[in-house]
C-alpha positions in Angstrom: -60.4 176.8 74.9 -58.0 173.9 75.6 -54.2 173.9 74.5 -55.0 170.8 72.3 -57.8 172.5 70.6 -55.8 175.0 69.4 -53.0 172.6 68.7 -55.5 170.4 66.7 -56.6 173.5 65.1 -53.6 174.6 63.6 -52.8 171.0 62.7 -55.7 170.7 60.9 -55.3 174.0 58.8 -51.2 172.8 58.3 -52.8 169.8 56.5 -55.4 171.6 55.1 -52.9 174.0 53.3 -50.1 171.2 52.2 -53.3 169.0 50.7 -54.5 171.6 48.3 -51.2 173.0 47.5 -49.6 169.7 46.2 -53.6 169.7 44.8 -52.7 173.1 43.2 -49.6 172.2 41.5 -50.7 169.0 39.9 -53.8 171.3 38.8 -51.1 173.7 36.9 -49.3 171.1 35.6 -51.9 169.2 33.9 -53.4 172.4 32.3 -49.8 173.3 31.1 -49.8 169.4 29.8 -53.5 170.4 28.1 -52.4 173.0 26.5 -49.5 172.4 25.0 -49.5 168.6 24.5 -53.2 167.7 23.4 -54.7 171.9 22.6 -51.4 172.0 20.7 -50.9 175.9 21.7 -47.7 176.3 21.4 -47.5 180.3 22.5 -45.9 180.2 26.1 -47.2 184.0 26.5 -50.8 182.1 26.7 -49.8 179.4 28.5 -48.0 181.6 31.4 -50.7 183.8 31.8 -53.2 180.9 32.3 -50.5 179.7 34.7 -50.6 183.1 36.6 -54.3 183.4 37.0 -54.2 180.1 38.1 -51.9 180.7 40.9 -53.1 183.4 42.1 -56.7 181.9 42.1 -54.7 179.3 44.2 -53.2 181.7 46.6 -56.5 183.4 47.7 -57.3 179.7 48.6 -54.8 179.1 50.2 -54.7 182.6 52.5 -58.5 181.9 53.2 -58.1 178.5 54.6 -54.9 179.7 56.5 -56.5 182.9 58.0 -60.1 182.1 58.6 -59.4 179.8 61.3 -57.2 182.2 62.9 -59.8 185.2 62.3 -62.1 182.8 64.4 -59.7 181.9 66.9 -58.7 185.1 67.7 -61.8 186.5 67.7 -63.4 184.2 70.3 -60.1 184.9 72.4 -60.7 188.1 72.6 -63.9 188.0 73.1 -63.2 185.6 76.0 -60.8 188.0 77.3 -63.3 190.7 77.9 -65.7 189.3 79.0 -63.5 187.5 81.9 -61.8 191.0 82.1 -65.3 192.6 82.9 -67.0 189.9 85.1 -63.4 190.6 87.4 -64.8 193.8 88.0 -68.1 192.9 90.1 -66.1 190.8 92.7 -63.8 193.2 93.5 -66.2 195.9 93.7 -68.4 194.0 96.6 -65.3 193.1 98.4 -64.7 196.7 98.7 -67.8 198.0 99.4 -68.3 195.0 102.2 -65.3 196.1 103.8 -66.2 199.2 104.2 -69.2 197.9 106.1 -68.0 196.0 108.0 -65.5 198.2 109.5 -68.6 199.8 110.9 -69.4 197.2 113.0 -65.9 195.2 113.6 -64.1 197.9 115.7 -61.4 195.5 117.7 -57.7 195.7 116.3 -57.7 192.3 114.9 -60.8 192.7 113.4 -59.5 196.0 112.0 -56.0 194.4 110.6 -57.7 191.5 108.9 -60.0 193.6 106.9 -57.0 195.8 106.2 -55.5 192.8 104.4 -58.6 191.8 102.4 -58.5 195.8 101.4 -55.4 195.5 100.0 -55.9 192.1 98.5 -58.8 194.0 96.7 -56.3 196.9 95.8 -54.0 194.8 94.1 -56.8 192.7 92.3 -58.4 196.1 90.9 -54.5 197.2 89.6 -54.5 193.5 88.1 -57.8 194.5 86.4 -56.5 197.9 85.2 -53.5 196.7 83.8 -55.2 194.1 81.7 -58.0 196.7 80.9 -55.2 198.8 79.4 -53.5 196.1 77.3 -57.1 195.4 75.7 -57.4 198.6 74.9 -53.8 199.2 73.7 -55.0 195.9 71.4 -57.7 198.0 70.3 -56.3 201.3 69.4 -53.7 203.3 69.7 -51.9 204.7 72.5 -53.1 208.0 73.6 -50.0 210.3 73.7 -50.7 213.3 76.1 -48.2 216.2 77.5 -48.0 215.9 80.9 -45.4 216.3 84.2 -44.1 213.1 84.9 -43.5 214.2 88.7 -47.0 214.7 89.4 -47.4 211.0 87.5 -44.8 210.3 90.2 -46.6 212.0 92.9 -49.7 210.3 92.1 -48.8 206.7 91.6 -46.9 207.4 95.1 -50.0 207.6 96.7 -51.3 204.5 95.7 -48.2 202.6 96.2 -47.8 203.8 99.7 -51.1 202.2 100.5 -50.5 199.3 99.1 -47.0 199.0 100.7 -47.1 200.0 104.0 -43.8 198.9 105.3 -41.8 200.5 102.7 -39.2 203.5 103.0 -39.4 205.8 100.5 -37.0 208.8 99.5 -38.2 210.5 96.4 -36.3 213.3 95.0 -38.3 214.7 91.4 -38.4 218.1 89.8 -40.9 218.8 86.6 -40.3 217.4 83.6 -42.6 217.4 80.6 -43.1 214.8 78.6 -45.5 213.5 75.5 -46.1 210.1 76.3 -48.7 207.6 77.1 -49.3 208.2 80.7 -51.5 205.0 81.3 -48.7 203.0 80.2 -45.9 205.2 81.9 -47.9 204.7 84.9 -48.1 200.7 84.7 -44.1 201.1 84.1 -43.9 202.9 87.5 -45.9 200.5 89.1 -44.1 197.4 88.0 -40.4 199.0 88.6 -41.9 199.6 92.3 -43.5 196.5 92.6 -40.7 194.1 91.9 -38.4 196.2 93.7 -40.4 195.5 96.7 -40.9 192.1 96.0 -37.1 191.1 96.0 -36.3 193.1 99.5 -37.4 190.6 101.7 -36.8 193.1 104.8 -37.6 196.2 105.5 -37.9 197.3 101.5 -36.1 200.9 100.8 -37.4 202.4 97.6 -35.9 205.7 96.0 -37.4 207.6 92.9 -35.7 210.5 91.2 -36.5 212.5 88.6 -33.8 215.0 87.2 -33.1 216.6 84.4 -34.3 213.8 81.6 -33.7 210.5 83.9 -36.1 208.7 85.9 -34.8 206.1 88.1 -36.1 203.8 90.6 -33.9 201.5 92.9 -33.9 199.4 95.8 -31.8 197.8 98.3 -33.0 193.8 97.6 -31.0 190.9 96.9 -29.3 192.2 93.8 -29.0 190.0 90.8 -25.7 188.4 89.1 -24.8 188.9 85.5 -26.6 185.7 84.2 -29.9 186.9 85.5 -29.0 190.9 84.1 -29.1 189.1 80.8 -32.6 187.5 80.9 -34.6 190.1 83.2 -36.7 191.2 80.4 -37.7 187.9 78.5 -41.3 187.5 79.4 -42.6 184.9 81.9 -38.7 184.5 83.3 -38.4 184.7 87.2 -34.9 184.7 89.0 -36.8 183.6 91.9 -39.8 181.2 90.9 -40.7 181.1 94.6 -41.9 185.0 94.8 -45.1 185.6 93.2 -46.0 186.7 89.7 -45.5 185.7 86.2 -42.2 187.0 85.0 -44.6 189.4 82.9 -43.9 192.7 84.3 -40.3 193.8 83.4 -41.3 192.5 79.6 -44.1 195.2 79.8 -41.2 198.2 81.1 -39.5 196.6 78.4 -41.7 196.9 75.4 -43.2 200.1 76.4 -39.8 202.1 76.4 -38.7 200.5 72.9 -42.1 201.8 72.1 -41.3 205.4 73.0 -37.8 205.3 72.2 -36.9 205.3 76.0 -33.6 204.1 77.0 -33.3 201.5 79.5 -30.1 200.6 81.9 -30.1 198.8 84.5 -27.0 198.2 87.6 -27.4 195.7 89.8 -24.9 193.8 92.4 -26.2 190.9 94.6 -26.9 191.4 97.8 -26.5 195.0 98.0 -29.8 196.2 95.5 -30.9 197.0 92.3 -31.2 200.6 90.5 -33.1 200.9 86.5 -32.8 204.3 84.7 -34.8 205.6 82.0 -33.5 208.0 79.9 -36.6 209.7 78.6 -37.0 211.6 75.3 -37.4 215.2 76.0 -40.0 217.0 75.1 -40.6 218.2 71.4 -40.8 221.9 70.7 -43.9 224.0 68.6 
């Protein structure tokens, strides 16, 4: 679906709706005329009852036309969305799978680094996937809310990261503490705290996670950011840096998902010497 089909859509249902509410209106007025001019009723009781019937006739209309189109729109959207979503899902399967062939049979270094590459190409397509995957399904339902121990959450998405970035430094510091959250989403807010604090420490990236007492907090020793940027961090599809890769999507997500769970965010941050966001998680309720 094109930009200017749904721009022509909505122009379309605009007109549609300021047509046959002018439409509507003349309607009311001329059976208000009828009644009272040439019926000679003279009871206004009468005459505003007919006139409330008759707008709310009118405003069933009128919601139809205006949410029909949208019903339609949205639903072949979505319907777009998952099936893109799951045809994603058989090419990065096969890449992975071939690479694991072939490192049977390519056994020289460079051989070996390449396909380490394409591995973790594959990896962060597959976290791609997952991450859409769990939006859809956020979409679709509610979040599941589970007790767990967000430092084995740690502990596990540590794993995965450390793959995926092999050249980072990591000093993590976490003792148990429970939590009722959404641990799909908790995990993608992990993830993306990680992932852009590698991304903006263009050598040698240091990451530190800690866990103590109620506050979570991840920080690196990137670039920093100034005040301006501080204040627009969050806004979806903004990037400080438009020459790093991404969509400025991320830190929106963090965002939305700790107002969602009542989680409070900070963040410090001085250029050229790193970045450092708390979360200041609810604690965990009794009974």
């Amino acid at each position: 679906m094109s930009e200017d089909w749904g721009i022509g859509l909505f122009r379309s249902v605009e007109i549609a709706l300021i047509a046959l509410f002018v439409m509507g209106v003349a309607v009311i007025v001329a059976v208000i005329y009828t009644l009272h001019e040439i019926a000679h009723i003279n009871q206004w009781g009468v005459i505003a009852l007919g006139v409330l019937v008759g707008s709310i006739g009118l405003g069933k209309i009128l919601s139809h036309i205006a949410i029909e189109p949208l019903k339609e729109h949205f639903y072949h959207l979505d319907r777009f969305s998952k099936e893109t979503l799951h045809e994603l899902n058989l090419p990065i399967n096969t890449i992975t799978a071939n690479v694991e062939m072939l490192r049977k049979t390519h056994i020289d270094e460079k051989s070996q680094k390449r396909l380490e590459r394409i591995e973790l190409a594959a990896k962060m397509l597959k976290e791609r996937y997952n991450e859409l995957d769990y939006l859809i399904q956020k979409q679709m339902e509610r979040e599941v809310i589970k007790n767990f121990d967000l430092k084995e959450l740690i502990e596990e998405r540590f794993v995965f990261l450390n793959g995926l970035y092999p050249s980072v430094e990591w000093d993590i510091r976490c003792e148990s503490f429970l939590v009722d959250l959404d641990p799909i989403g908790m995990a993608k807010v992990i993830d993306n705290l990680v992932d852009n604090g590698v991304k903006y420490s263009p050598t040698e990236p240091y990451i530190t996670i800690k866990l103590f007492n109620n506050a979570m907090s991840i920080c690196d020793r990137g670039c920093g950011m100034d005040e301006v940027t501080l204040m627009k961090i969050f806004d979806s599809y903004y990037q400080s840096d438009k020459t790093m890769a991404g969509y400025g999507i991320g830190l929106g997500l963090v965002k939305r998902y700790c107002d969602r769970h009542r989680i409070v965010l900070s963040v410090q941050s001085q250029v050229g010497e790193g970045t450092c966001i708390t979360l200041d998680l609810p604690r965990k309720k009794n009974g």
